[in-house]
N, C-alpha and C positions, 0 to 999 in steps of 0.2 A: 717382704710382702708387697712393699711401692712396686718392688721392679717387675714381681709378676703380674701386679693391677694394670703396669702399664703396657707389660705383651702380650695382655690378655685385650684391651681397648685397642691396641693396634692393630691383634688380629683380627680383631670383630670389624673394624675399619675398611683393611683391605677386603675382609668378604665382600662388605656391604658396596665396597668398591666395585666389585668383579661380578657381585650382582646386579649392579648397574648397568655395566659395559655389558651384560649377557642381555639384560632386557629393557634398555635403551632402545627406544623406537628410530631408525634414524629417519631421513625427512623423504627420503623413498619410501618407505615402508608407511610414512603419516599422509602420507600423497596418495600410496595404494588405498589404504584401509579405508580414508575419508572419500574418494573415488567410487571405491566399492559400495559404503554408503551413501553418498547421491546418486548413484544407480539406482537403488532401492526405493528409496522417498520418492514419495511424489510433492514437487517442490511448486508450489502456489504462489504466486505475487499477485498481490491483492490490489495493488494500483498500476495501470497501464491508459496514458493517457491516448489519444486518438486526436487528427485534426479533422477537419471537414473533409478534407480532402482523400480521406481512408479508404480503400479500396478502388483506388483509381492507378492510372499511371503515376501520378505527383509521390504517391505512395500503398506500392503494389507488398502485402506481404511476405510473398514470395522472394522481392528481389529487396538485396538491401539498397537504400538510399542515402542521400546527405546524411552527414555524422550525426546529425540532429534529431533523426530516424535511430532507437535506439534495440527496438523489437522487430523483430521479422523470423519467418517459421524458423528458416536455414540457422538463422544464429541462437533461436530457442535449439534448435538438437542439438548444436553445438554444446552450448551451456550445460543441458540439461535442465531446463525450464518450461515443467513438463505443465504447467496451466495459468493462465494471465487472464485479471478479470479486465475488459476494457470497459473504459470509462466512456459514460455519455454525460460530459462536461460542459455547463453552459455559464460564463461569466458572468457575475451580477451587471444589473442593469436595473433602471427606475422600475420601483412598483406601483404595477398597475397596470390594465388590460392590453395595450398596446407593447409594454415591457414584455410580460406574461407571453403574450402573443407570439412575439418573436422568438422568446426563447423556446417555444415550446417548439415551434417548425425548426429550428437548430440541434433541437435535441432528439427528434424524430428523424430528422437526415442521419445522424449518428447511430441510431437504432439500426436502420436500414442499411447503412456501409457494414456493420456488424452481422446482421444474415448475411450479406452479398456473398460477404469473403469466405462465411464457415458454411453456406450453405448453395452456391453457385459456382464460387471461384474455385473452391479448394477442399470440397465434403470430403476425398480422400484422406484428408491431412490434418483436417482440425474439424472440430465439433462441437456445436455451442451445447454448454451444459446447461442443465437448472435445476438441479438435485446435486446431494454429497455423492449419491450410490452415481448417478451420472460422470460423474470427475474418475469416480476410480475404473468404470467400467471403461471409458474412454482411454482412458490412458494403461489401462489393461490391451487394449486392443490396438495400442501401440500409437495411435494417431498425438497432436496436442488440441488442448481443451480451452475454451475460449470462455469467460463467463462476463455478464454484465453489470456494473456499478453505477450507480447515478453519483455524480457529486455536486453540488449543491442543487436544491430544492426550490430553487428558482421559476423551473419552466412547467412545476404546477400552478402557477398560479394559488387561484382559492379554489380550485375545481378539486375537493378529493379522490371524488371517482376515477382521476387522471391515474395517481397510482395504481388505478385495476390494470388503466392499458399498460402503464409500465409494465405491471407483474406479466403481462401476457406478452409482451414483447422481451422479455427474456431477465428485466431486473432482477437482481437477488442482492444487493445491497443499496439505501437510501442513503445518504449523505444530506442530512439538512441543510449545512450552510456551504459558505465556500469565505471569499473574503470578502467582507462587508457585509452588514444587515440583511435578513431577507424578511418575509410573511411569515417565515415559519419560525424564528428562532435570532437570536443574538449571535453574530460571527465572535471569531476570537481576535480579527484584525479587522479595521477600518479598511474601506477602499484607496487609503492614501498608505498602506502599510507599516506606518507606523508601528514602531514595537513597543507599543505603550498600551494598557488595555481601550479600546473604546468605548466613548459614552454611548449605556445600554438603551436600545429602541422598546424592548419588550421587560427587559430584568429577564431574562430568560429566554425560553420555549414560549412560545405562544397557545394562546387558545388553538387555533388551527394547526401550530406544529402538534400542538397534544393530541389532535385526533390524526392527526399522520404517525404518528408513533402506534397509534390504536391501530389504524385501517394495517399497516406496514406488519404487525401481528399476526394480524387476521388472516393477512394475503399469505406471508412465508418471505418476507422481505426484511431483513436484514436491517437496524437501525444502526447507520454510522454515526460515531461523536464526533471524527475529524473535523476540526475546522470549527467547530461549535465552542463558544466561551464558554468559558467555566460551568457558571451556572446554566446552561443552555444542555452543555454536556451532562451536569449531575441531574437536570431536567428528563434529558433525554434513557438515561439508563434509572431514573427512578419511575415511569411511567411505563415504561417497555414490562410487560409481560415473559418475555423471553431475552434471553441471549444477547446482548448489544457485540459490537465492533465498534474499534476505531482501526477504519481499514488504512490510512497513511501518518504513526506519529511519533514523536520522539518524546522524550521525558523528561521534566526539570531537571530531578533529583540529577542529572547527568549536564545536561546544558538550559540555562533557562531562558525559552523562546517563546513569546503568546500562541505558536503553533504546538506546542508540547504540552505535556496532560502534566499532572500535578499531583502527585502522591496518593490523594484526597478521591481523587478521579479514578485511579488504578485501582485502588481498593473498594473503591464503587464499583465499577465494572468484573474485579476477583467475587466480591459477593453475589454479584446477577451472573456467573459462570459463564463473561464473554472472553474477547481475546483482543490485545494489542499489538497491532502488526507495526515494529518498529522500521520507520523510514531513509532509506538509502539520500536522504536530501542534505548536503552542504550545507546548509544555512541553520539546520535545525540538529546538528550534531555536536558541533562547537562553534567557540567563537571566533568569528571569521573578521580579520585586518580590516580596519576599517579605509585604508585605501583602495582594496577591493569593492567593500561596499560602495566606495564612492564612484568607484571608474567604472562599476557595472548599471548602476544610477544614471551615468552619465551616457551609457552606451544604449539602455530602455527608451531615456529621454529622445537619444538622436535618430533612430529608426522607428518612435511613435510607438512601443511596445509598454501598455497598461499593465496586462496580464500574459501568460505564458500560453497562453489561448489567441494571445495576436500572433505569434510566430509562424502560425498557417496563416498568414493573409500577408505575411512578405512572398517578395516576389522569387526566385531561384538566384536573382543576380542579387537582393538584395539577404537573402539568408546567407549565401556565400563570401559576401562582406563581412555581415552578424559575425558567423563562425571565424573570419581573421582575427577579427579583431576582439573577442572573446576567449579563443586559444593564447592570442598575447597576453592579457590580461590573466588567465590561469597559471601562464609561465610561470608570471611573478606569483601569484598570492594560487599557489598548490591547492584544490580540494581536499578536502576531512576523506579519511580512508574506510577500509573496512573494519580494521582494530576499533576506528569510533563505532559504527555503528553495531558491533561486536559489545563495546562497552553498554551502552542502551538497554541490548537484548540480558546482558550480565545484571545491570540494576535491576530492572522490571521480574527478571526469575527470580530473583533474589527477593523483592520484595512481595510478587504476588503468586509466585510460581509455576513451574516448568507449563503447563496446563493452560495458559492464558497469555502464551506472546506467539506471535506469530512476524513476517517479516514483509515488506513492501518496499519497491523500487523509486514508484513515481516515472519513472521511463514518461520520458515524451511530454513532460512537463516540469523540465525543473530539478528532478533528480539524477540519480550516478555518481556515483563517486570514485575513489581511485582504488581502483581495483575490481569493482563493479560497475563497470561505466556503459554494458549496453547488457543484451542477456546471453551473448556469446559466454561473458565472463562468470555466469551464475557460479560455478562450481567454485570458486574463491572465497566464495560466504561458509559454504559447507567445511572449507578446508581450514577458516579461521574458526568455525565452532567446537571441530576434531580438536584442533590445537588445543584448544583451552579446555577439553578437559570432557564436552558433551557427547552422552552414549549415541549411540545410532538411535536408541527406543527417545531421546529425548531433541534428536536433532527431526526427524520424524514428529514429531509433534509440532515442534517449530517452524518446519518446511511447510505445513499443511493438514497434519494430524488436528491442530488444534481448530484451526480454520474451520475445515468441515465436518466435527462436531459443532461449532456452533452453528452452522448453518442445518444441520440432521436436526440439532434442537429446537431450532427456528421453523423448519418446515411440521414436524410434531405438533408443537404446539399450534400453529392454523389451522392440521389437521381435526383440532376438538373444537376448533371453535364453530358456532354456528355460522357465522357469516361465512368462512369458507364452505362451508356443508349445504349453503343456502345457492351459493355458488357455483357448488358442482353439479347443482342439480339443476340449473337452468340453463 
């Protein structure tokens, strides 16, 4: 009886063997399949940062530029990165009217490079959206699609009506803070970036951020938590009426960084039915050698770079130094891969599910990592999500599916509200 249990366990063995070897994917066939599905997706990155200099020669999107130029059309078709919100990004700076001031005409030149290119330079080719239904007819009709983010909240000043011009100037997501304190809300880092929390200016969202959360409803604009401390964040998704984002972030539960949401926060934002678009950024995927830290500290310091927003105001000879001497310093201490940022997207489904992550680059500020390091490479994301196990119905939601429901639900609900109705009629 032993010997027959054991030819009978052996046979079952080798079938299960020879089943294998029949329907073993090999890594051609996992290359086709997941190919074939990024074909299909329409694949969203929700952070694309821009300099001042957008739409000029310095940085034409047509042509690619310095390595430090990480977006441009050519290399979106390559990739298959088929829509990019770009960012109208304004550094902190003191508040109060002359701050206010300035950033607002900083941030309105960015508005403006933003028509130039989707609507003078290149309307054959790209097309700024401002609706969900606008992304897919766009990219139905084969062009790519441009859409616009604010990130931080700075260059309203206290004027809320400013948000109107926003919405009419093409925003569809608000980012309250950025790094350091503003009017509207508690940041999650100090202007010295410190990875330590900072002492709070407000304990939160502010009176005035709370009605930016209201007006940002009303309109069809999108409330981002990026970048918002904690409570600033559970502020922001418990006031919001609709749908929140955090359109660029990574997750404790994975690496823990004041730039990452926190268990607490994800499950806040799974109840209000937004979406977490996890970030292709080094710094906020693991822990990064603190040699590196130090020699890139060292290297902000010697070319006068604050924030990643000075890097347009080097000069060609002096970005071309930056980039030497930056590439040596990566030698040694390698960026975080796609597998990390892969792990991120694994926690957060796991925790809040399939339905509420989404994915972002950061291009052009600070983000890429290896294997995703401009948008030539998009298609490398999609090929580690096939890997691990994600159906086409679920990597579609993650490329974008999720994304633009929450903005379909975001633009709904302004639609009931009276002030947009008040709105449309004037």
């Amino acid at each position: 009886m032993k010997t027959f249990k054991t030819f009978l366990i052996a046979t079952a063995a080798v079938i299960a063997l020879s089943s294998a070897s029949v329907w073993a994917e090999t890594d051609a066939e996992l290359i086709a399949r997941a190919r074939a599905i990024h074909d299909r997706v329409i694949a969203v990155d929700t952070h694309v940062d821009i300099p001042a200099n957008y739409g000029t020669d310095a940085y034409d999107p047509m042509k690619p530029g310095p390595r430090g130029q990480q977006v441009h059309l050519p290399t979106q078709v390559e990739g298959g990165l088929d829509a990019t919100f770009l960012i109208v990004f304004v550094g902190q700076g003191e508040l109060g009217v002359q701050g206010y001031s300035k950033a607002l005409s900083d941030a309105m030149i960015k508005f403006s490079a933003i028509h130039k290119v989707t609507e003078k330079m290149y309307p054959d080719k790209w097309e700024l959206a401002t609706t969900a239904n606008d992304v897919r007819r766009v990219t139905a009709a084969g062009k790519k699609v441009a859409l616009i983010g604010i990130e931080n909240g700075y260059p309203m000043g206290e004027e809320i009506d400013l948000l109107d011009v926003f919405y009419d100037y093409g925003a569809r997501y608000f980012g309250h803070t950025h790094i350091g304190h503003n009017q509207l809300g508690d940041s999650s880092m100090s202007l010295t970036r410190e990875l330590t929390e900072p002492k709070p200016l407000h304990g939160g969202l502010s009176a005035l951020g709370k009605q930016a959360v209201k007006r940002c409803n009303e309109l069809g604009i999108m409330n981002d938590v990026s970048h918002a401390g904690k409570q600033t964040s559970l502020d922001i998704i418990a006031n919001s009426k609709a749908p929140v984002i955090a359109s660029h972030s990574g997750v404790n539960g994975v690496f823990k960084h004041p730039r990452n949401l926190s268990d607490e926060e994800l499950l806040a934002i799974k109840k209000n039915n937004g979406v977490v678009q996890m970030v292709a950024f080094d710094t906020y995927l693991r822990a990064v050698p603190k040699g590196k830290t130090d020699a890139m500290a060292s290297l902000w310091v010697e070319f006068g770079i604050k924030d990643f927003g000075d890097m347009g105001k080097l000069t060609p000879e002096q970005i071309t130094s930056y980039r030497a001497k930056s590439d040596a310093i990566e030698l040694q201490f390698p960026k975080a891969g796609i597998k990390d940022l892969a792990d991120h997207i694994d926690y957060t489904v796991k925790l809040i599910g399939i339905g509420h992550v989404g994915i972002a680059s950061d291009f052009n500020g600070g983000g890429g990592i290896l294997g995703w390091s401009g948008a030539g490479e998009t298609f490398n994301v999609t090929l580690e999500l096939a890997k691990r196990g994600y159906t086409e119905q679920q990597i579609e939601k993650i490329w974008g599916g999720n994304l633009l429901r929450v903005l379909a639900d975001v633009e709904k609900y302004a639609a009931k509200t009276k002030y947009n109705q008040k709105r449309g009629k004037a």
